[in-house]
C-alpha positions in Angstrom: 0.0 0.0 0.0 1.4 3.2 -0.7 1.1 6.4 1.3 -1.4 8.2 -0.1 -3.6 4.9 0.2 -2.0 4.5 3.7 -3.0 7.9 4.9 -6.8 7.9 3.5 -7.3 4.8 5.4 -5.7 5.4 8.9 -7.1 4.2 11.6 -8.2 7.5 13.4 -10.1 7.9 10.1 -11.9 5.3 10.8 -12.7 6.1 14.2 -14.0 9.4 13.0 -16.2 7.6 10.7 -17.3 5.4 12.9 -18.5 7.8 15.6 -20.5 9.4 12.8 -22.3 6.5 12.0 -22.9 5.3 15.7 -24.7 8.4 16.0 -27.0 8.3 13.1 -27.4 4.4 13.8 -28.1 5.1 17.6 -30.6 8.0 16.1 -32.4 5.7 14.2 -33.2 2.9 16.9 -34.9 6.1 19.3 -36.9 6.7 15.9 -37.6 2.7 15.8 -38.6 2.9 19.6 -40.7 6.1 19.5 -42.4 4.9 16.2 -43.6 1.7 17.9 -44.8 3.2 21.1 -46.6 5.6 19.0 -48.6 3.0 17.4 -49.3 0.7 20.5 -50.7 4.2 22.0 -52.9 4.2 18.8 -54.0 0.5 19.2 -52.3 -0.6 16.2 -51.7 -4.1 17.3 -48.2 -5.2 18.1 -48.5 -8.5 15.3 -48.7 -5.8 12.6 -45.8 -3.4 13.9 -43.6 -6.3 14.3 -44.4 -7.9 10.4 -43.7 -4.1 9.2 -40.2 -3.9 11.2 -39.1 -7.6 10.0 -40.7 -6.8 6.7 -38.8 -3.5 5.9 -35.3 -4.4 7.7 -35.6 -8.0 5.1 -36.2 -5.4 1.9 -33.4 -3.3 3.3 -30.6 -5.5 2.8 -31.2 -6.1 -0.8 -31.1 -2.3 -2.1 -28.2 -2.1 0.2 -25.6 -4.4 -2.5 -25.8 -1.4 -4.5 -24.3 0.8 -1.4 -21.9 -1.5 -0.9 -20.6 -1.6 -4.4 -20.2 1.6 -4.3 -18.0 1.6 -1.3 -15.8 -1.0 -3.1 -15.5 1.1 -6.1 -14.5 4.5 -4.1 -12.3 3.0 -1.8 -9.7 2.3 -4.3 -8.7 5.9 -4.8 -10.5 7.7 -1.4 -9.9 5.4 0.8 -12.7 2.9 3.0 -13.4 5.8 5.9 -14.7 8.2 3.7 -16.2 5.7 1.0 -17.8 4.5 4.2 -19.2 7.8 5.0 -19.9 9.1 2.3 -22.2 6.2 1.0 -23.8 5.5 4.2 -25.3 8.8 5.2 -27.0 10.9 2.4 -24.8 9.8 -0.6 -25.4 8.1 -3.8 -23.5 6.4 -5.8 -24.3 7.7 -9.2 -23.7 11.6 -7.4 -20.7 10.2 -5.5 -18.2 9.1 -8.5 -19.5 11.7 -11.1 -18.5 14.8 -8.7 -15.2 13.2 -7.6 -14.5 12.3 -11.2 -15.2 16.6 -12.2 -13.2 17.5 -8.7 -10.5 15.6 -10.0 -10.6 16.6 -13.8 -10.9 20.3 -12.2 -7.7 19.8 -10.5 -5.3 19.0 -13.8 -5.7 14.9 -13.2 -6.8 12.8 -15.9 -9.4 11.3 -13.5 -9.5 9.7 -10.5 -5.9 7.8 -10.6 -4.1 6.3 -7.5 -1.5 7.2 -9.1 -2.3 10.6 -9.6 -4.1 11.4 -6.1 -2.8 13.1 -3.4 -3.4 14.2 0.3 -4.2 18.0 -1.3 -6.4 16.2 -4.3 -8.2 14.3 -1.7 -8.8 16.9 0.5 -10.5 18.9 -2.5 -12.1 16.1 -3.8 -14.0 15.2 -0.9 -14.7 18.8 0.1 -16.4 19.2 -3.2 -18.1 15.7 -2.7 -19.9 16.9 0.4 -20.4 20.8 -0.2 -22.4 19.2 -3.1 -25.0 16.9 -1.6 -25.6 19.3 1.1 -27.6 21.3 -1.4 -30.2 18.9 -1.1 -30.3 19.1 2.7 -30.9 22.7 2.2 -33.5 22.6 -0.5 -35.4 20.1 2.1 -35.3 22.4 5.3 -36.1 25.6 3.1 -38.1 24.4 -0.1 -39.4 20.3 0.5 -42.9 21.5 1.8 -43.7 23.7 -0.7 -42.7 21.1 -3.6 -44.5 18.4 -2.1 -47.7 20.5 -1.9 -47.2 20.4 -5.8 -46.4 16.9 -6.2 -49.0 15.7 -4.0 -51.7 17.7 -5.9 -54.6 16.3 -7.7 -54.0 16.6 -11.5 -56.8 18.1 -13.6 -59.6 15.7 -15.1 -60.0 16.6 -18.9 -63.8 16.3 -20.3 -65.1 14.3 -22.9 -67.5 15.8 -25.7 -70.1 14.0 -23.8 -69.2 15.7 -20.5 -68.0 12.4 -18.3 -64.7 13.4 -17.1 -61.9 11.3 -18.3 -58.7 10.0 -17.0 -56.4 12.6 -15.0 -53.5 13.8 -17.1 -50.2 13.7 -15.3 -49.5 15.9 -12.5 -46.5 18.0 -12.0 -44.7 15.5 -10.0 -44.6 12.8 -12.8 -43.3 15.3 -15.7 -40.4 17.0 -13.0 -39.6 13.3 -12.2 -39.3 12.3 -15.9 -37.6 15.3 -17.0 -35.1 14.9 -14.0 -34.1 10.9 -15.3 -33.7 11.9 -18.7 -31.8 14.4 -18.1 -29.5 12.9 -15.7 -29.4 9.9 -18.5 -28.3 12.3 -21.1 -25.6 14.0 -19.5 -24.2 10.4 -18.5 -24.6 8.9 -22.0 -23.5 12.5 -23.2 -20.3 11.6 -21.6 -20.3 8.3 -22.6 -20.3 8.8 -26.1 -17.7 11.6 -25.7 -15.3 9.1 -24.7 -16.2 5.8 -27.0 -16.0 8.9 -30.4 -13.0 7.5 -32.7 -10.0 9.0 -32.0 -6.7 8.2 -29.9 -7.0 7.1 -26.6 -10.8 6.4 -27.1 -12.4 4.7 -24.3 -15.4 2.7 -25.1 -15.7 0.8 -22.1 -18.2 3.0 -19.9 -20.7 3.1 -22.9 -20.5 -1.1 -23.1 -20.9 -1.3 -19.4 -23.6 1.4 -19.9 -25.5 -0.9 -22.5 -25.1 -4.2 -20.4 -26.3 -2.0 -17.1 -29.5 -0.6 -19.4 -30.1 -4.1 -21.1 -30.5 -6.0 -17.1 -32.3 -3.7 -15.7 -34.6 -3.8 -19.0 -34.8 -7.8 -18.5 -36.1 -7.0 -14.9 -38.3 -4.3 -15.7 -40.0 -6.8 -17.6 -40.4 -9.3 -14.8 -41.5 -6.8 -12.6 -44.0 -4.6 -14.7 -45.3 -7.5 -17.2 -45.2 -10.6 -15.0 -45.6 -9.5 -11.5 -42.6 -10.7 -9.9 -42.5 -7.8 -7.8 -39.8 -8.9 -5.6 -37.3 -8.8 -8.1 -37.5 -4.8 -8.0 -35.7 -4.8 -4.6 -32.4 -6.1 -5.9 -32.8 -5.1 -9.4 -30.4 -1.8 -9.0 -27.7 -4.4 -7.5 -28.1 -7.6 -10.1 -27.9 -5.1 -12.9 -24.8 -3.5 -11.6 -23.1 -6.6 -10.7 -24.0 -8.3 -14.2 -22.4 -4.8 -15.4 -19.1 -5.0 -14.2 -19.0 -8.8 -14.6 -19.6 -8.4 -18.4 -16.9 -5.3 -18.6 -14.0 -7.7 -16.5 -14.6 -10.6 -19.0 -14.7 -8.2 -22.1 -11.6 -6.9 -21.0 -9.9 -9.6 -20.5 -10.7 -11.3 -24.0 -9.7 -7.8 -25.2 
């Protein structure tokens, strides 16, 4: 291990870590505890509250391969602590490598490159990381109310010729959530593209992996939406991921 890599994962950076996320997991269990005495006080009956705590801590661990494959993928160049922390707390994956990728472009590096990274890039690099998804903390406090008085309201009923009111067209929330995905789609395959375009030094592998990524999580959108196997929707994220990366390590190794 070298230093850099030896420095990013010191032990007192663990502890740091680790403190942080005894906190929120501490936090969490007074939620758990409050939650259920708030519904025996409501005469919710204790059968039901234990089902929906098994119930939702079983579909947890699922969603959670993604998380962790994230972690695996950061720790490389920033180290497990911070990986750690920032994928366990209000981080996401897809947020996570993009912005350290531009922090690191921003800097002069040709990415992020162990070989390349040091304590100064770090430093920037994960200062940018979490100045960055603290804007959504902020929109919450300041502007989540007012939003979610939009999402949640009713869309409009159009009329028929005949008068009988016809099916609701889409409300705001469903067009801001589409036009959100496709836009965060384009500016990935954008990139994509950018990189796989002829010319030397051309890098076509994040637009394969991209393809084999899109084509899983097709083949389980399928399953889920068409045949009802609605179970498969809690790990699809993860499968199509892992089938991903597997396809990308065997391509380049015939390669």
């Amino acid at each position: 291990m070298n230093e850099y890599l030896s420095r990013v994962n010191a032990g007192y950076f663990y502890l740091l870590v680790a403190v942080v996320l005894g906190f929120i997991t501490v936090m969490s269990f007074v939620f758990l505890v409050k939650s259920y005495r708030a519904g025996i006080r409501i005469g919710m009956d204790k059968k039901v509250l234990k089902k929906a705590i098994v119930s939702s801590a079983t579909f947890t661990l699922l969603p959670s391969i993604s998380i962790l494959l994230g972690v695996i993928a950061l720790s490389g160049t920033l180290g497990v602590p911070f990986s750690w922390l920032r994928l366990s707390v209000i981080g996401a994956l897809q947020y996570e490598l993009n912005v350290a990728e531009i922090a690191a472009q921003s800097l002069g590096l040709s990415g992020l490159r162990l070989d390349e990274l040091n304590m100064d890039a770090f430093v920037t690099i994960a200062l940018v990381m979490t100045i960055g998804i603290l804007g959504g903390v902020f929109c919450c406090i300041f502007f989540l109310k007012k939003y979610l008085g939009r999402i949640n309201k009713a869309p409009k009923k159009t009329e028929k010729a005949d008068g009988d009111k016809q099916a609701s067209n889409p409300g705001f929330g469903a067009h801001a959530t589409t036009a959100m995905f496709i836009g965060l789609c384009g500016a990935y395959i954008g990139a994509y593209v950018g990189k796989a375009v002829p010319r030397d030094g051309s890098d076509w592998m994040p637009l394969f992996v991209a393809a084999v990524a899109a084509a899983a999580m097709a083949v389980f959108e399928y399953f889920v939406r068409k045949k009802g196997k609605a179970a498969l929707d809690n790990f699809s994220l993860a499968a199509s991921m892992l089938i991903a990366m597997a396809a990308a390590v065997l391509v380049c190794g015939i390669v």
